[in-house]
N, CA, C and O of each residue as an XYZ file, in Angstrom:
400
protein
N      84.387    161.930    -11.024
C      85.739    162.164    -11.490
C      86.752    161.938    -10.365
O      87.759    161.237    -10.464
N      86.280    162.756     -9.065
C      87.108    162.125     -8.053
C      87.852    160.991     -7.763
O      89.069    160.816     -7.698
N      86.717    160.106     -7.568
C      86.458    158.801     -7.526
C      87.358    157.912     -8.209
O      88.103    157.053     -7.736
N      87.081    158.411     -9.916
C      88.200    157.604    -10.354
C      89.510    157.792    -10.242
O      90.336    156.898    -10.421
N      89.841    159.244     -9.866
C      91.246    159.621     -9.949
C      91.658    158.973     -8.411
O      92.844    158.903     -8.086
N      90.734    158.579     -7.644
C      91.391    158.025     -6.235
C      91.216    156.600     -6.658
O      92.255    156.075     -6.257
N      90.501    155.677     -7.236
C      91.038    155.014     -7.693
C      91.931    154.145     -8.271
O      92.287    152.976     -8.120
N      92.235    155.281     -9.133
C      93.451    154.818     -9.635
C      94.774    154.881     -9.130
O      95.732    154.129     -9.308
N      94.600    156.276     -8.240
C      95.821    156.329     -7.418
C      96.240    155.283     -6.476
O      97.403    155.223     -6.077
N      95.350    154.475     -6.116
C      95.728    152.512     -5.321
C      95.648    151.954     -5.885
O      95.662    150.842     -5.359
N      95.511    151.904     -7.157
C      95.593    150.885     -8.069
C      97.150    151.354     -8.060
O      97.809    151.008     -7.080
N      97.607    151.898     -8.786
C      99.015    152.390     -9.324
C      99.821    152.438     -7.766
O     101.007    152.193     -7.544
N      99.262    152.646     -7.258
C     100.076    152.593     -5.722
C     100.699    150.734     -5.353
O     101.787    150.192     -5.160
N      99.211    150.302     -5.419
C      99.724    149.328     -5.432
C     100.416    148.077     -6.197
O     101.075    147.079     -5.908
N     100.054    148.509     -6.970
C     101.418    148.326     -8.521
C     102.888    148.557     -7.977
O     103.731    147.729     -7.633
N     102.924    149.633     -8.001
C     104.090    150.195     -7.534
C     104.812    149.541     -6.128
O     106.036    149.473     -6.010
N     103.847    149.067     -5.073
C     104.736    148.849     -4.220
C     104.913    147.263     -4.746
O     105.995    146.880     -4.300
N     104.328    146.284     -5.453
C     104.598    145.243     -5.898
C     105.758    145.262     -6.670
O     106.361    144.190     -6.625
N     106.387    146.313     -7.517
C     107.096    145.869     -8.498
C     108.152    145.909     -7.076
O     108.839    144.944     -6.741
N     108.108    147.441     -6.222
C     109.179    147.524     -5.190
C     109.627    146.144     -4.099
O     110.669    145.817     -3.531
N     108.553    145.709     -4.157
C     108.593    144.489     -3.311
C     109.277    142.857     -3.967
O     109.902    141.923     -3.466
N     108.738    143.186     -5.341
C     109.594    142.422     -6.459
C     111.306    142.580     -6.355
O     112.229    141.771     -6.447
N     111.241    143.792     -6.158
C     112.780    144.128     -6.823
C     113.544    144.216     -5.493
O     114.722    144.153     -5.846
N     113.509    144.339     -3.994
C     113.287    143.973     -2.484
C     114.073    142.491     -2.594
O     115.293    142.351     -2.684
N     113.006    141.356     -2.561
C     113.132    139.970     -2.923
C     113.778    139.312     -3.371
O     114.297    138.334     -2.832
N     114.037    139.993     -5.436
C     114.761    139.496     -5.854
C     116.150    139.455     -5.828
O     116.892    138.556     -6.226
N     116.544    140.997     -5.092
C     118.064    141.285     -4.864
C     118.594    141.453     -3.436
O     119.652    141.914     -3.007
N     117.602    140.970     -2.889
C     118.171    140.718     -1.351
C     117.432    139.451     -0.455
O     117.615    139.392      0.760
N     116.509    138.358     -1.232
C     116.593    137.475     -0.621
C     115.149    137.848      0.355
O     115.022    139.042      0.626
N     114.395    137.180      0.727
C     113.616    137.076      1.458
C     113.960    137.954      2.953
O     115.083    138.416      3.155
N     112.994    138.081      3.799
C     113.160    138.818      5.112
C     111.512    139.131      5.600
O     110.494    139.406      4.965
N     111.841    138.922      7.196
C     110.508    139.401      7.520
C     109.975    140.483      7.530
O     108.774    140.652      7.742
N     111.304    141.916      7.162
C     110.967    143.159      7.163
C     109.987    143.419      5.644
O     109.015    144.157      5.485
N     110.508    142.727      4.905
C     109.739    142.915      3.511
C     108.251    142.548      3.741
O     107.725    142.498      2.629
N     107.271    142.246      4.799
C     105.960    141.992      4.670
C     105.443    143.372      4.870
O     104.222    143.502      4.783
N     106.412    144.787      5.212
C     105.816    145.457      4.973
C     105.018    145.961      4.010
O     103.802    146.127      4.101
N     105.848    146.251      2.899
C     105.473    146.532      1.685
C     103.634    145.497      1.264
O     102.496    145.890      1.006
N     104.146    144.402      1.377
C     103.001    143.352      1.213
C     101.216    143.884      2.305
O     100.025    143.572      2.297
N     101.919    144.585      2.883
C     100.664    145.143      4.083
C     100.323    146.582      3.600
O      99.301    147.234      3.815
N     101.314    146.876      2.969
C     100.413    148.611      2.516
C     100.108    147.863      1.040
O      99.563    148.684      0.303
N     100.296    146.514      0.354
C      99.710    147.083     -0.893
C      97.960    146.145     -0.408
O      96.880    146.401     -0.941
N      98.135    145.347      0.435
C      96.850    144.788      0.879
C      96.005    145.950      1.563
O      94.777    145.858      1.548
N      96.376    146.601      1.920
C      95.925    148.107      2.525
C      94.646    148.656      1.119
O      93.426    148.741      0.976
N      95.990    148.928      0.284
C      95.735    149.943     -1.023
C      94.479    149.467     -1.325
O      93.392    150.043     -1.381
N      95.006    147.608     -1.627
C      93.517    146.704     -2.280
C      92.596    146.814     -1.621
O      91.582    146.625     -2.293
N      92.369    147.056     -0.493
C      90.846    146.811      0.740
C      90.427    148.111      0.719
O      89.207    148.275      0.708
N      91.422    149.476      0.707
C      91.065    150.386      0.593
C      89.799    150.985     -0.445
O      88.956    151.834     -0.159
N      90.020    150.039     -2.088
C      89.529    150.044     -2.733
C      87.815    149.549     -2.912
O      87.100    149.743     -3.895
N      87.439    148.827     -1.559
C      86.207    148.559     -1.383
C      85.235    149.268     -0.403
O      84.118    148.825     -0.138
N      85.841    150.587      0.193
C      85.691    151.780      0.615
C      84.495    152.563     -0.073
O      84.428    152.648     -1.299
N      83.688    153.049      0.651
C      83.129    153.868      0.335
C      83.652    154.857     -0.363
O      84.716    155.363     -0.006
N      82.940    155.309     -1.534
C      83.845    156.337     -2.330
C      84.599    157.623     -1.661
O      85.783    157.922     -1.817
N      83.541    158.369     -0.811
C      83.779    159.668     -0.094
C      84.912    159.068      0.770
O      85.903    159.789      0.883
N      84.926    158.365      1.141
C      86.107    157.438      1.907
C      87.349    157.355      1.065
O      88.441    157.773      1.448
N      87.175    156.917      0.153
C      88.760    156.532     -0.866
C      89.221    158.148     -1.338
O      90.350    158.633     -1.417
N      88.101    158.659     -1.567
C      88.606    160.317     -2.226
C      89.702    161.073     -0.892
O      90.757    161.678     -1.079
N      88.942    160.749      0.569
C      89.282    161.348      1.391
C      90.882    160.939      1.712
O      91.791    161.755      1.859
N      91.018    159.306      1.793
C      92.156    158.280      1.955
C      93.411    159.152      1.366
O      94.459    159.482      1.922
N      92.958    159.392      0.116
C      93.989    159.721     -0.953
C      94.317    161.217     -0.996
O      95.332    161.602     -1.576
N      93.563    161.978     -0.456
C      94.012    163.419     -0.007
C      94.645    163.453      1.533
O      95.458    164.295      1.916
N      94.257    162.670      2.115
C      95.266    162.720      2.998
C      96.517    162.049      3.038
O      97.404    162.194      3.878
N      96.501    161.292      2.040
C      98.262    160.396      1.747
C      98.827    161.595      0.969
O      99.837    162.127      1.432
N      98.398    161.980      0.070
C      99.170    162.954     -0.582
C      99.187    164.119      0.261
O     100.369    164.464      0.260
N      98.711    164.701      0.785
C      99.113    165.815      1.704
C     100.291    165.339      2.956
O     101.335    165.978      3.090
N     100.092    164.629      3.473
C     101.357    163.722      4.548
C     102.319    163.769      3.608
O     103.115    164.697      3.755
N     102.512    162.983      2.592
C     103.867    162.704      1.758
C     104.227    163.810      0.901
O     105.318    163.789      0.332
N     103.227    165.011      0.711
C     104.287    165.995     -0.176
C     104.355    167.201      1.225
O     105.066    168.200      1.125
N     103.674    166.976      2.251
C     104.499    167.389      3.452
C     105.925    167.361      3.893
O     106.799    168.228      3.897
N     105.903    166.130      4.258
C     106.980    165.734      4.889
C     108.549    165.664      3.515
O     109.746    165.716      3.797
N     107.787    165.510      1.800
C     108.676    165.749      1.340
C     109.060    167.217      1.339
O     110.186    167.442      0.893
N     108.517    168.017      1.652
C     108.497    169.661      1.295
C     109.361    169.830      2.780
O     110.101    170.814      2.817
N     109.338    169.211      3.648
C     109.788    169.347      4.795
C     111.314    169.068      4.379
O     112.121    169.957      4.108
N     111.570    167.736      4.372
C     112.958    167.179      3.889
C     113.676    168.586      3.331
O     114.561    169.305      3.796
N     112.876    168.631      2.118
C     113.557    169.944      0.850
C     114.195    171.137      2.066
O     115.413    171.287      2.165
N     113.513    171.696      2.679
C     113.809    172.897      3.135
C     114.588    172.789      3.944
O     115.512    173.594      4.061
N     114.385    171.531      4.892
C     115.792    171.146      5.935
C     116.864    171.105      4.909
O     117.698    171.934      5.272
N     117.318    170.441      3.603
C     118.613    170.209      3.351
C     119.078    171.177      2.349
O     119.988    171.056      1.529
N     118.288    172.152      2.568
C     118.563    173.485      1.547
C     118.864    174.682      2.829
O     119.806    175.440      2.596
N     117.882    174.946      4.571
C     118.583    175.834      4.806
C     119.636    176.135      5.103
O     120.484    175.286      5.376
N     119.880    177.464      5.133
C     121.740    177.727      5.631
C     121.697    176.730      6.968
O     120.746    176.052      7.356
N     122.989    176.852      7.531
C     122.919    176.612      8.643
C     122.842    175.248      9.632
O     123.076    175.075     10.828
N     122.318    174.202      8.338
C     122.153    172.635      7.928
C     122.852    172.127      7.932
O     123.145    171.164      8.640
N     123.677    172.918      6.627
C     125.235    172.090      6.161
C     126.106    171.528      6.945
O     126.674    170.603      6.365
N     126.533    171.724      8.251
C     127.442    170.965      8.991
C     126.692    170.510     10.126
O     126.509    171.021     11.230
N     126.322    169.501      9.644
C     125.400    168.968     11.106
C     126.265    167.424     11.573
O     125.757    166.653     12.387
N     127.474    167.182     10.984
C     128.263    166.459     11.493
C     129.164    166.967     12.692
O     129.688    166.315     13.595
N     129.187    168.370     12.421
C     130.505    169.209     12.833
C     129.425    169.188     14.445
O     129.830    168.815     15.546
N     128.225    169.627     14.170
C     127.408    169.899     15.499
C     127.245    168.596     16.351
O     127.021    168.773     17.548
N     127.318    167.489     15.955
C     126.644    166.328     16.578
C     127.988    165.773     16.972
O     128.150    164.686     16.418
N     128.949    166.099     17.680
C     130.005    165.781     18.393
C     129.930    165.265     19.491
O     130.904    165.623     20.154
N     129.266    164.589     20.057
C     128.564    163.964     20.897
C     129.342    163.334     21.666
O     129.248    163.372     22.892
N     130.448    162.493     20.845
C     131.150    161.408     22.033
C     132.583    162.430     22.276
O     133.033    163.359     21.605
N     132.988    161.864     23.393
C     133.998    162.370     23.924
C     135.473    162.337     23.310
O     136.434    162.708     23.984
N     135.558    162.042     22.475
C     136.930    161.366     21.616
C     136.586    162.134     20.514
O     135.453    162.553     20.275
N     137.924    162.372     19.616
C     137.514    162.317     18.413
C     137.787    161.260     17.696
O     138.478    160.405     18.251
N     137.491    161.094     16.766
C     137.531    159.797     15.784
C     138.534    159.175     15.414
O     138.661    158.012     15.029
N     139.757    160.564     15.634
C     141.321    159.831     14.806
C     142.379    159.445     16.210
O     143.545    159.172     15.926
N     141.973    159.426     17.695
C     142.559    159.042     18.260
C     142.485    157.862     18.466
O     141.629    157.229     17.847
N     143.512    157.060     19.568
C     142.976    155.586     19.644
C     143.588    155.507     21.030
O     144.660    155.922     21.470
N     142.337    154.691     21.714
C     142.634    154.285     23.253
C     142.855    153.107     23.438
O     143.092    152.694     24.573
C-alpha cells in the first residue's frame, strides 16, 4: 500500500511540475533557469526505479521538509511582532523620500 501511495505521489509530482513548466514556457518564453523544473521532474521519473523501501522513504522525507518549512512560513507571518519588518530593516542611511 505504501508503495503505491509513493508512487503515485511522483507520478503526480511529476505531472505537476510539467504542466508548471508548461505554463513557465508558454508565458515567459524560454530561459535557462526553467531546466530546473525539467531536473526535479527527471528526478521524480528515476526516482521511480528505486527500490521500493527507497521511494516510500524519498517521499516521507519530501513531505516532511515541505510541510516543515510550510508550517514554518505560517507561524513567521502570523507571529506578533513580524508585522513591521520593513520598519526594522532600515538599513541604509537615507530615508527613501529624500534626494541627494
Amino acid at each position: 500500500m505504501a508503495t503505491r501511495v509513493a508512487d503515485g505521489f511522483l507520478k503526480a509530482a511529476s505531472l505537476l511540475l510539467y504542466g508548471f513548466w508548461c505554463f513557465l514556457v508558454g508565458h515567459h518564453g524560454w530561459g535557462p533557469a526553467y531546466l530546473v523544473p525539467l531536473g526535479l521532474i527527471a528526478a521524480c521519473l528515476a526516482a521511480l526505479r528505486l527500490p521500493a523501501h527507497m521511494r516510500v522513504n524519498l517521499v516521507l522525507v519530501v513531505v516532511a521538509v515541505s510541510f516543515t518549512g510550510y508550517a514554518s512560513e505560517l507561524v513567521l507571518s502570523v507571529a506578533e511582532g513580524t508585522a513591521p519588518v520593513q520598519a526594522k530593516m532600515q538599513w541604509l542611511p537615507f530615508q527613501s523620500g529624500e534626494n541627494y
